[in-house]
Backbone as numpy.savetxt, mean C-alpha at the origin, in Angstrom:
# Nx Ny Nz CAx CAy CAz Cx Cy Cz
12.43 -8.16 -31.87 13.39 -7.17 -31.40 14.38 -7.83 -30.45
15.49 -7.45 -31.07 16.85 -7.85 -29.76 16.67 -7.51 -28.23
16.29 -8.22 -27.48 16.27 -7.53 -26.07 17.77 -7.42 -25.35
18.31 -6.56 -25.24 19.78 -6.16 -24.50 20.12 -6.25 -22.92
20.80 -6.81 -22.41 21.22 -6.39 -20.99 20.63 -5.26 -20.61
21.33 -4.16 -21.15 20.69 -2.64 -20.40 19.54 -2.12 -20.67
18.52 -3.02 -21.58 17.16 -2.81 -21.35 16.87 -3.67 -20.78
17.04 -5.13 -19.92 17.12 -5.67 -19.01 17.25 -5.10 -17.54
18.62 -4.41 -17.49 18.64 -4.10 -16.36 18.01 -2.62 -15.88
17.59 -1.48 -16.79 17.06 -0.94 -16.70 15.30 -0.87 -16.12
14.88 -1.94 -17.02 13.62 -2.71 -16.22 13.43 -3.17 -14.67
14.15 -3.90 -14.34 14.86 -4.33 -13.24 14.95 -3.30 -12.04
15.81 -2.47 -12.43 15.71 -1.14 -11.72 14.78 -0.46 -11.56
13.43 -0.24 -12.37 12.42 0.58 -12.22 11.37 -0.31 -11.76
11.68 -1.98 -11.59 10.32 -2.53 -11.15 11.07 -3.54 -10.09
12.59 -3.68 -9.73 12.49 -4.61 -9.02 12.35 -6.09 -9.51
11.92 -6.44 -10.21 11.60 -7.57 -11.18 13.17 -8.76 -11.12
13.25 -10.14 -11.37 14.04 -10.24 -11.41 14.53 -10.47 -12.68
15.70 -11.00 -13.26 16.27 -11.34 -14.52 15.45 -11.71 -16.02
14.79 -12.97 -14.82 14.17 -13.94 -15.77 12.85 -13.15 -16.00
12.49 -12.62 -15.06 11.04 -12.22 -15.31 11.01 -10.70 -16.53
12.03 -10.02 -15.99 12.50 -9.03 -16.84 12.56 -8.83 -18.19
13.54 -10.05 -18.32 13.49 -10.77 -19.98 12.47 -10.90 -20.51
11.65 -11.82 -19.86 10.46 -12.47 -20.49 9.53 -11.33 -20.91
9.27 -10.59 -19.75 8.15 -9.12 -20.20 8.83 -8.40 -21.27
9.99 -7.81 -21.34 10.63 -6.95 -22.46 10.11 -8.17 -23.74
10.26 -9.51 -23.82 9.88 -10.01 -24.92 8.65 -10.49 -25.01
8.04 -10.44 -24.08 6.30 -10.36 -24.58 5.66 -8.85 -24.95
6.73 -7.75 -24.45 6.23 -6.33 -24.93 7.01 -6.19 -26.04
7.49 -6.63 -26.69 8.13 -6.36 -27.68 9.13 -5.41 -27.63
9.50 -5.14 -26.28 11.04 -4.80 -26.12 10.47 -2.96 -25.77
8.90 -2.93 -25.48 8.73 -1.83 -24.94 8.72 -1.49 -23.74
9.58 -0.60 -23.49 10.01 -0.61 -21.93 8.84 -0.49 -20.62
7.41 0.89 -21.27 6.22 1.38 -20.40 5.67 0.00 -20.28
5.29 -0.92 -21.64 4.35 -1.87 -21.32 5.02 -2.90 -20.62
6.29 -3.41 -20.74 6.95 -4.63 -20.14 6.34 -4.32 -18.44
6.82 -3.30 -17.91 6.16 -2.62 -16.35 5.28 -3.03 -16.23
4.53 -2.73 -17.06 2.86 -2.80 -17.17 2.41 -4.09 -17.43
3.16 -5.13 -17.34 3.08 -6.48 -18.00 3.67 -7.00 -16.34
4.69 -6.62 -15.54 5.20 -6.84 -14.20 4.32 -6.87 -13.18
3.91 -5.61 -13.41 3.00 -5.11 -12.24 1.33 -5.82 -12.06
1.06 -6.30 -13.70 0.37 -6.83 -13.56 -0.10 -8.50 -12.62
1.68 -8.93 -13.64 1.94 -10.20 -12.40 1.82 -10.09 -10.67
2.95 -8.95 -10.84 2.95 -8.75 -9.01 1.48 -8.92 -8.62
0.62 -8.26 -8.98 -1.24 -7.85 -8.54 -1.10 -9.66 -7.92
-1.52 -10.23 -9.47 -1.74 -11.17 -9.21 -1.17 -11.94 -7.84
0.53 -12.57 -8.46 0.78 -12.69 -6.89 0.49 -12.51 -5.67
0.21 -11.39 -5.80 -0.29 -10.49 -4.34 -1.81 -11.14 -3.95
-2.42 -11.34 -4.82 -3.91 -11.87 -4.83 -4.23 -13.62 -3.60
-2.78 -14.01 -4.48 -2.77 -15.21 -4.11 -2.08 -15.29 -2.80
-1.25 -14.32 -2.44 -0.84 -14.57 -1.12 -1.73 -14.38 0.16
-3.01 -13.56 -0.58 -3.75 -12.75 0.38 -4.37 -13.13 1.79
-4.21 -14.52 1.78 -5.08 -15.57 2.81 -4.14 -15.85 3.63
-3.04 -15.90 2.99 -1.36 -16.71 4.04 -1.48 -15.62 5.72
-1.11 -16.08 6.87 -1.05 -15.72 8.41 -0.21 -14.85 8.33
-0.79 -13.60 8.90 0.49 -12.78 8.97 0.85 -11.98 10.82
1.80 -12.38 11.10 1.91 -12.63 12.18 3.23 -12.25 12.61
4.14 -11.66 12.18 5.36 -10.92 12.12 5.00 -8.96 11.73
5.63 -8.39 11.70 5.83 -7.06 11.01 6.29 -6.14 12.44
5.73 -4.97 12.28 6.03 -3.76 12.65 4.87 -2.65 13.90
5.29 -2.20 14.85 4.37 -1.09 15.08 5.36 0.00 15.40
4.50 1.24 14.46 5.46 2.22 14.28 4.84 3.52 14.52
5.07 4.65 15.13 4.93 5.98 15.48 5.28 6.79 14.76
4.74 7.98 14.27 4.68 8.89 13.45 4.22 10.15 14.05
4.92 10.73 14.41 4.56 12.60 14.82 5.11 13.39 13.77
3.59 14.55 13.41 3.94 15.56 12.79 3.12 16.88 12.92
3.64 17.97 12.92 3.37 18.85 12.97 3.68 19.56 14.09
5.39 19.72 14.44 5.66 19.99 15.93 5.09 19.32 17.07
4.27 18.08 16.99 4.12 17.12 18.12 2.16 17.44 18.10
1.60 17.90 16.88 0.68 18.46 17.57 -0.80 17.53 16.52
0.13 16.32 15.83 -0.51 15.18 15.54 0.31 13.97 15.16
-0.41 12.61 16.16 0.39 11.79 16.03 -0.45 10.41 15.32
0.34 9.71 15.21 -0.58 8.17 14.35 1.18 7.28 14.77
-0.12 6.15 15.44 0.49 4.67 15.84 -0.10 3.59 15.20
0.70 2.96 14.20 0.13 1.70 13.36 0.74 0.52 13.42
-0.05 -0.41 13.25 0.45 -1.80 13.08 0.35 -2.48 12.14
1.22 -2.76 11.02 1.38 -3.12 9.80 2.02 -4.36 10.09
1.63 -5.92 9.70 1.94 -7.20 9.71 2.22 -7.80 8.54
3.44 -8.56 8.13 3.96 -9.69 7.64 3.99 -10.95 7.87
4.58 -11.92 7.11 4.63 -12.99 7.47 5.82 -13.41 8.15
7.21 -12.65 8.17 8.31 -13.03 8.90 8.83 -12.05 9.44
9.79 -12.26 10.21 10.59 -10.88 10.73 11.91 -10.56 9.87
11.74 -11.43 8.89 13.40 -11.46 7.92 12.39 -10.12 7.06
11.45 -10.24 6.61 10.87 -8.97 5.63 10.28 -7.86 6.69
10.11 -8.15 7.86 9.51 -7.08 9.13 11.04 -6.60 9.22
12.26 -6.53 8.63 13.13 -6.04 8.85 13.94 -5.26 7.57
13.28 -5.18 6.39 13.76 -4.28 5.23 13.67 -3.37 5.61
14.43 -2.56 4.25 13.86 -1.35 4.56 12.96 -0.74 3.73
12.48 -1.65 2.91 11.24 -1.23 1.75 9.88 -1.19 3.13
10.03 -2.40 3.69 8.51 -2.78 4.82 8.44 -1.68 5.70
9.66 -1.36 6.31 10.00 -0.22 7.06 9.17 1.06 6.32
9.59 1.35 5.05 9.06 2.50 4.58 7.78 2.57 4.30
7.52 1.50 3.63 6.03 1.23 3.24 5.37 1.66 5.40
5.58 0.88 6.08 5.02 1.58 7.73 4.59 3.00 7.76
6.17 3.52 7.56 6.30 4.90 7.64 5.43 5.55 7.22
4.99 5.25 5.71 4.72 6.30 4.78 2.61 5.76 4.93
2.55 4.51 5.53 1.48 4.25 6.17 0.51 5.11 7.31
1.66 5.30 8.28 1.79 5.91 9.15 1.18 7.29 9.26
2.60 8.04 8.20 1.78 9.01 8.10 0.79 9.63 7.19
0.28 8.79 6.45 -0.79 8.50 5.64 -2.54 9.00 6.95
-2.15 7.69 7.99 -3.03 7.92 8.85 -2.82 9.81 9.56
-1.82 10.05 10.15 -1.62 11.54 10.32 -2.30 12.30 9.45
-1.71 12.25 8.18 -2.08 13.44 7.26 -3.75 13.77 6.99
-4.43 12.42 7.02 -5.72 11.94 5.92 -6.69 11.78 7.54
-6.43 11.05 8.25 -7.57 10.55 9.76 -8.53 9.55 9.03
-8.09 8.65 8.56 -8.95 7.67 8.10 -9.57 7.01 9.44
-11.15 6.56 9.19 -11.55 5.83 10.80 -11.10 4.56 10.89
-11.23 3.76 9.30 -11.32 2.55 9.20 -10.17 1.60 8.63
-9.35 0.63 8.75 -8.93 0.28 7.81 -9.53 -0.15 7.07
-10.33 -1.07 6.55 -11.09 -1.01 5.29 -12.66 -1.11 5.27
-13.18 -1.51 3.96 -14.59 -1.49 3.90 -15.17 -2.28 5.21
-14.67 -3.34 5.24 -15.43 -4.45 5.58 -15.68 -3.87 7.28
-14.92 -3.09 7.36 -14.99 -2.65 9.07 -15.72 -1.18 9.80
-16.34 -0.71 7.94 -17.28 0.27 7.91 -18.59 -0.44 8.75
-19.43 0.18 10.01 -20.84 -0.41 9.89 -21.73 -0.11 9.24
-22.64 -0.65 8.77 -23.74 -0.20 7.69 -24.40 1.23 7.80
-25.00 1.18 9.90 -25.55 2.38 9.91 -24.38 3.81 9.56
-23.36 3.59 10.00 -22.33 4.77 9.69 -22.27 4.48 8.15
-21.99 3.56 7.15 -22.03 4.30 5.85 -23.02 5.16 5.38
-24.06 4.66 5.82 -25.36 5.26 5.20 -25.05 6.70 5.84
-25.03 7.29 6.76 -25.08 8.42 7.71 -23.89 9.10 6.72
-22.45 8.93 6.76 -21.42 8.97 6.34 -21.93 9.61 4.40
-22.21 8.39 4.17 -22.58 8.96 2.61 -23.70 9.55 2.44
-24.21 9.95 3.51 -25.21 11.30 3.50 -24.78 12.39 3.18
-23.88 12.31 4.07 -23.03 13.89 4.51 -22.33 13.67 3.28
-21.72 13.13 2.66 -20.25 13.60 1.98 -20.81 13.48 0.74
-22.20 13.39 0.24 -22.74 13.11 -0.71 -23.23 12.00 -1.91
-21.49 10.86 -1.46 -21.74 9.68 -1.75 -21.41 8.96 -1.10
-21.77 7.51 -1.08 -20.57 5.98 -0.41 -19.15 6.36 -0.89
-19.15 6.77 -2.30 -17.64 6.04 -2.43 -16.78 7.14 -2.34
-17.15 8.46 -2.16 -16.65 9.86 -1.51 -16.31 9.41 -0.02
-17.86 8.69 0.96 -17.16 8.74 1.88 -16.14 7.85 2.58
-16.39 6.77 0.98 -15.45 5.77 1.75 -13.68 6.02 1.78
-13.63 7.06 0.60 -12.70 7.56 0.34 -12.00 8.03 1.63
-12.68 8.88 2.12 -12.25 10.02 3.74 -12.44 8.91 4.34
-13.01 7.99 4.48 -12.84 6.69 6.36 -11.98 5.82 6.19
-12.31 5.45 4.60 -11.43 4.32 4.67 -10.11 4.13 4.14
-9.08 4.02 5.35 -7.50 4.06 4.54 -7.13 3.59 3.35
-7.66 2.08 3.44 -7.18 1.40 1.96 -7.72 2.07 0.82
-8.91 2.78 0.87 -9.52 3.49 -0.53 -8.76 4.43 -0.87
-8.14 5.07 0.28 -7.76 6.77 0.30 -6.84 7.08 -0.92
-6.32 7.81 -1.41 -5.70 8.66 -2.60 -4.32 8.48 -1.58
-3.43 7.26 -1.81 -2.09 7.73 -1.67 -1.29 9.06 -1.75
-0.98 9.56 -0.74 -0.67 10.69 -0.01 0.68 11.59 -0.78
1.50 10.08 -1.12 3.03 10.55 -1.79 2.62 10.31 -3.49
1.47 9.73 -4.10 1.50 9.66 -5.43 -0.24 9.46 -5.72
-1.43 10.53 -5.66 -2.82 10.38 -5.51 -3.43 9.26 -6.64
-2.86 8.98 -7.82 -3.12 8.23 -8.81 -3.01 6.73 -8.34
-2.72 6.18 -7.20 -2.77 5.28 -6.81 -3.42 5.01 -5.11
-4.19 3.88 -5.00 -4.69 4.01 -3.43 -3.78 3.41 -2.81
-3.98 3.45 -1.39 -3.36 3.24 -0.57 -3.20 1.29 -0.45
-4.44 0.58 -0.86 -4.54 -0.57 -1.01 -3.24 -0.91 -2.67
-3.40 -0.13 -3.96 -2.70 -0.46 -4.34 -1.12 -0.95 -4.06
-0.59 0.03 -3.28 1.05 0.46 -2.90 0.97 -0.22 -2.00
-0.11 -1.07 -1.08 0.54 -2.50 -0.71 0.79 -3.41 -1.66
-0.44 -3.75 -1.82 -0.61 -5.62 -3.32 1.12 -4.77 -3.84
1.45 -3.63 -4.47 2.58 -3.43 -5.01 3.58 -3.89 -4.13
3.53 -3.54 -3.10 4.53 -4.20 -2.38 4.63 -5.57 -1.73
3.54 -6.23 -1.90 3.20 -7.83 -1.98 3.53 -8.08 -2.65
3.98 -8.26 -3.96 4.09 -8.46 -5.04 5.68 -8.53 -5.26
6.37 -6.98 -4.82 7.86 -6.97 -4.45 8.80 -7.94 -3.29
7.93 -7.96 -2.24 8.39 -8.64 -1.49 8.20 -10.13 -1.04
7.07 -10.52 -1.45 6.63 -11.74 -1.74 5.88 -12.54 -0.63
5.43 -11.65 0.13 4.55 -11.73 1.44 3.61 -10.90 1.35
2.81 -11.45 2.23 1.45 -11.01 2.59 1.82 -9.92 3.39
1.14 -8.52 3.72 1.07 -7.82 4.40 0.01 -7.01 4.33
-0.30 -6.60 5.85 -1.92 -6.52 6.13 -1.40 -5.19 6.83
-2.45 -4.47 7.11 -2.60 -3.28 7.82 -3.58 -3.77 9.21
-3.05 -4.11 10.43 -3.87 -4.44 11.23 -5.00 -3.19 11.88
-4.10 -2.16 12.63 -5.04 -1.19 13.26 -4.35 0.17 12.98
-5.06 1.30 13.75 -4.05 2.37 13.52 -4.52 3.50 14.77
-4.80 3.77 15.27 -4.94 5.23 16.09 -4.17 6.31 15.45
-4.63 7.78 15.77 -4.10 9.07 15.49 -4.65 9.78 16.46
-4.19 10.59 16.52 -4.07 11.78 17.82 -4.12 13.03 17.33
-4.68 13.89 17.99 -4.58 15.36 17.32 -4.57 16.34 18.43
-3.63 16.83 18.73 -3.80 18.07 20.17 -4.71 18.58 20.10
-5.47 18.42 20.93 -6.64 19.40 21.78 -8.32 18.62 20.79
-8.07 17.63 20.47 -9.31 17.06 19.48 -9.55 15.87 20.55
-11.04 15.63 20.28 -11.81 14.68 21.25 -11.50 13.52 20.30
-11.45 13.09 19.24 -11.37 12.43 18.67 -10.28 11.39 18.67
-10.01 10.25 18.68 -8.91 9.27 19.39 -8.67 8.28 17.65
């Protein structure tokens, strides 16, 4: 199949991707537009895989109030430079981090910072581990703006876009009149 500019640049547009890479997926999908994506995104993962170890030591801490002031979440989301701690994709990705923590009250950022005795206790109550890892742990959680994806995905996705490592360091949330910190 002829692959065209404007199924080129159409690709491009929906994944970010660049030229070359664009091309190449439309002609390893055979010029199908869903799978070429699906052929991108797969790369990005990867990428993202491999950046995963690189220092990240640049990014962002960002504040999020909602609900007339009456819950808040402060996070610290890290990069590797301040040239990408200054988009406005990293910016949003914060934001939408941010209030991820607001909306959801995750305890943990991820597994590894679950303690054993609280999973066990935890997946008592909620019936399973991976129920409760769901509710503690941010990176598991059901992305807030699109549930079909976790919250760990729509980073590596954005590792992948931007071509840096980025980590979710800590997060606090606040809730008026809740003991809970």
């Amino acid at each position: 199949m002829l692959i065209t500019t404007e199924m080129i640049k159409e690709l491009r547009e929906r994944t970010g991707a660049g030229i070359m890479d664009a091309k190449r997926a439309l002609e390893e999908a055979g010029g199908d537009m869903e799978r070429a994506a699906e052929i991108l995104r797969q790369q990005g993962l990867a990428r993202a895989a491999r950046r995963a170890g690189r220092i990240t030591s640049q990014g962002l801490i960002h504040a999020y109030i909602h609900g007339g002031g009456r819950i808040g979440a402060l996070i610290e989301v890290n990069c590797e430079t301040d040239f990408v701690a200054r988009t406005t994709e990293f910016k949003q990705l914060v934001h939408d981090l941010a209030m991820q923590v607001a909306a959801t009250a995750p305890r943990y950022v991820s597994f590894e910072d679950v303690p054993a005795e609280v999973l066990e206790a935890g997946a008592q109550q909620a019936g399973s581990r991976e129920k409760f890892l769901q509710q503690a742990v941010l990176l598991a959680q059901p992305f807030i703006k699109d549930p079909s994806r976790t919250v760990e995905d729509v980073i590596k996705e954005t590792i992948a876009r931007l071509g840096e490592n980025i980590r979710v360091r800590r997060f606090a949330r606040f809730e008026l009149g809740s003991d809970e910190a």
